[in-house]
C-alpha positions as a Markdown table, in Angstrom:
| # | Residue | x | y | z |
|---|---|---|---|---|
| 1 | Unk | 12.8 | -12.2 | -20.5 |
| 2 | Unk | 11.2 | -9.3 | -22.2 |
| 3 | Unk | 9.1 | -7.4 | -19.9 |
| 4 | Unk | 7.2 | -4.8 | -22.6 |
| 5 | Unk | 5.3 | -1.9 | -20.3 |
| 6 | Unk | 3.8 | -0.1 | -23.3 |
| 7 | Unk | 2.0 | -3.3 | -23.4 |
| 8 | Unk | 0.4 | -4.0 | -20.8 |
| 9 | Unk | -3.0 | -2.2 | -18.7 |
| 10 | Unk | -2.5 | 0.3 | -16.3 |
| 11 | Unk | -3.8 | -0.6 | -13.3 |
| 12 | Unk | -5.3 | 2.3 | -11.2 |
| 13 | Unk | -4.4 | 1.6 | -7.0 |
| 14 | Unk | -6.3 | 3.8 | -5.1 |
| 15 | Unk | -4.8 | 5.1 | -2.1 |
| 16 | Unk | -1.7 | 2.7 | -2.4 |
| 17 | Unk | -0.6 | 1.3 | 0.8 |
| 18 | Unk | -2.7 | 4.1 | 3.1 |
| 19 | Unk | -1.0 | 7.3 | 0.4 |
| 20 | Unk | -3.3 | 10.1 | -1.4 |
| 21 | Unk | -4.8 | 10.0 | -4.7 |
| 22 | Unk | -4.4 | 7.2 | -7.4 |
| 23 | Unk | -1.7 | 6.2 | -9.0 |
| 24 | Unk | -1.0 | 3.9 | -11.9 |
| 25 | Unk | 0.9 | 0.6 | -12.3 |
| 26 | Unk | 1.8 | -1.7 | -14.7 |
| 27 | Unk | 2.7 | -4.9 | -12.7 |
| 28 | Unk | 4.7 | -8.2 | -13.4 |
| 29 | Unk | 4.7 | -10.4 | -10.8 |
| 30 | Unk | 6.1 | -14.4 | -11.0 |
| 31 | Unk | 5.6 | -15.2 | -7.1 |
| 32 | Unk | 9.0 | -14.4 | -6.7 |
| 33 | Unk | 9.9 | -11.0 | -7.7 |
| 34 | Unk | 7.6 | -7.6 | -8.5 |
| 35 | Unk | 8.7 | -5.3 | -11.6 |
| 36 | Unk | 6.4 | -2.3 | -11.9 |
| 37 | Unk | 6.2 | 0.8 | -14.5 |
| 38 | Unk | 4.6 | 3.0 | -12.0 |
| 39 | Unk | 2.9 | 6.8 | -12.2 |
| 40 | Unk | 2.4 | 9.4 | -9.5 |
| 41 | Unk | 0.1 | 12.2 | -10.6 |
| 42 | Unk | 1.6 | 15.0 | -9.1 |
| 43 | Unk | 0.2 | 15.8 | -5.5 |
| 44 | Unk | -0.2 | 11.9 | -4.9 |
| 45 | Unk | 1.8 | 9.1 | -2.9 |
| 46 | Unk | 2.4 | 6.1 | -1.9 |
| 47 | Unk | 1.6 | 5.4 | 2.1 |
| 48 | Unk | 5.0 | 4.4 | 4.7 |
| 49 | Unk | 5.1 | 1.1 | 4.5 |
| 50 | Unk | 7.5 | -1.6 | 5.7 |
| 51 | Unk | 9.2 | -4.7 | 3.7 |
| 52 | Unk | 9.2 | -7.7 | 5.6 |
| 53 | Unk | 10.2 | -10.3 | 3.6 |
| 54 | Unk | 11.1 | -8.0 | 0.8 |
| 55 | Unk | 13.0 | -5.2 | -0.2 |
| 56 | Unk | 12.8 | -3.2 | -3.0 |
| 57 | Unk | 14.3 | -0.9 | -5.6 |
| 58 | Unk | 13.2 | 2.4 | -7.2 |
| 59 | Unk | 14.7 | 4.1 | -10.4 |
| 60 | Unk | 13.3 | 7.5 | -11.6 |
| 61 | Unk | 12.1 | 8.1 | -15.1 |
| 62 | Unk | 10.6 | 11.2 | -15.3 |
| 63 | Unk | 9.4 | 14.1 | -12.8 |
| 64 | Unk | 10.8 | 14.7 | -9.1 |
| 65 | Unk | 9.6 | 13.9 | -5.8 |
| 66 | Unk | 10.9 | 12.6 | -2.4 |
| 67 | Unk | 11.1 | 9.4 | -1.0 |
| 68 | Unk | 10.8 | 9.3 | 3.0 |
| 69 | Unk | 13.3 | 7.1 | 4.6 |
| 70 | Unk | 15.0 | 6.6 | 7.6 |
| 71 | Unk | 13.6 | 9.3 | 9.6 |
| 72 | Unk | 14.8 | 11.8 | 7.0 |
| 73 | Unk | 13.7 | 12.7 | 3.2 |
| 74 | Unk | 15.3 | 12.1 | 0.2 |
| 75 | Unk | 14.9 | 14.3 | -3.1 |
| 76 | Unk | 14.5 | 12.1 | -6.1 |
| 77 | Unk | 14.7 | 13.2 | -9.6 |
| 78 | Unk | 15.6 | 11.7 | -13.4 |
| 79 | Unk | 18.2 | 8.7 | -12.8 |
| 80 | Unk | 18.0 | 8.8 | -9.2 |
| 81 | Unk | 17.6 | 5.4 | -7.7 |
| 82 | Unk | 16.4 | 4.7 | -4.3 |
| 83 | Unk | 16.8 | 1.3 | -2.2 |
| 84 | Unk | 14.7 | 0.4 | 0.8 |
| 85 | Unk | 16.0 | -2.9 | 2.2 |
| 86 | Unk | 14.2 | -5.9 | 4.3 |
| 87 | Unk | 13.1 | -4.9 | 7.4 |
| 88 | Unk | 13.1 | -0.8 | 6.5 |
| 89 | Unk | 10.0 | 1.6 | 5.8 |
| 90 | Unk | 9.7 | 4.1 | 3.4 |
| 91 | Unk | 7.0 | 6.1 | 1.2 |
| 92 | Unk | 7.2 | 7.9 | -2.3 |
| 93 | Unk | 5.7 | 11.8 | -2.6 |
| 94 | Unk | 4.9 | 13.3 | -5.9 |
| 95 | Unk | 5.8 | 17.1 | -4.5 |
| 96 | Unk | 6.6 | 18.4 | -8.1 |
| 97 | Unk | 4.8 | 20.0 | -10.9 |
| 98 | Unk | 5.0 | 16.9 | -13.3 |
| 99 | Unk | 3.9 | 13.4 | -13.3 |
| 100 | Unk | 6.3 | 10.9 | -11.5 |
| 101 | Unk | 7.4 | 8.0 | -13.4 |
| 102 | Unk | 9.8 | 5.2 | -12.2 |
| 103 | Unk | 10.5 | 1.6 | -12.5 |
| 104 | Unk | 10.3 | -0.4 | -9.3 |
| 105 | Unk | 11.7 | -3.9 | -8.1 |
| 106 | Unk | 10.5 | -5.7 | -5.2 |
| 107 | Unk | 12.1 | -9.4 | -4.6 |
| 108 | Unk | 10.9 | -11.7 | -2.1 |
| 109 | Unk | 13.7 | -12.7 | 0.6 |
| 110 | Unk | 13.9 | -16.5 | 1.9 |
């Protein structure tokens, strides 16, 4: 299946999942599995959250930033891809000087 991003309405979130400023996402979702263009303005982010009954995966497009993970931080830039499992927390910060752009999968376990 064809998922065409350029396509579809952003969709501002607002302080997404307890993080600063707005980003922007363009969201499929089929009950089973997320699959999100998403942007971070720089200086925003997405809150620590944890995945219970999903985990999910993060490939970088554009821009750099940091994913915190694990108790430690890891620095994220084009073609880096991140992977929070089940049952782990993590959080995305825009910390550069560019936009953050990245593709991100989140599928529903059991």
């Amino acid at each position: 299946m064809l998922l065409n991003f350029d396509e579809m309405t952003p969709v501002p979130m607002e302080h997404f999942k307890g993080g600063v400023g707005t980003l922007q996402a363009r969201p499929y979702d089929d009950g089973n599995c997320k699959v999100l263009q998403m942007t971070l303005p720089q200086g925003t982010s997405i809150g620590l959250h944890t995945h219970e009954g999903s985990s999910e995966i993060v490939y970088v497009l554009s821009g750099t930033g940091k994913a915190l993970y694990g108790g430690g931080e890891e620095r994220l830039a084009p073609g880096d891809c991140h992977y929070c499992p089940e049952g782990h927390a993590h959080s995305l910060v825009n910390d550069g000087t560019q936009t953050l752009e990245f593709f991100a999968v989140v599928p529903q376990h059991g």
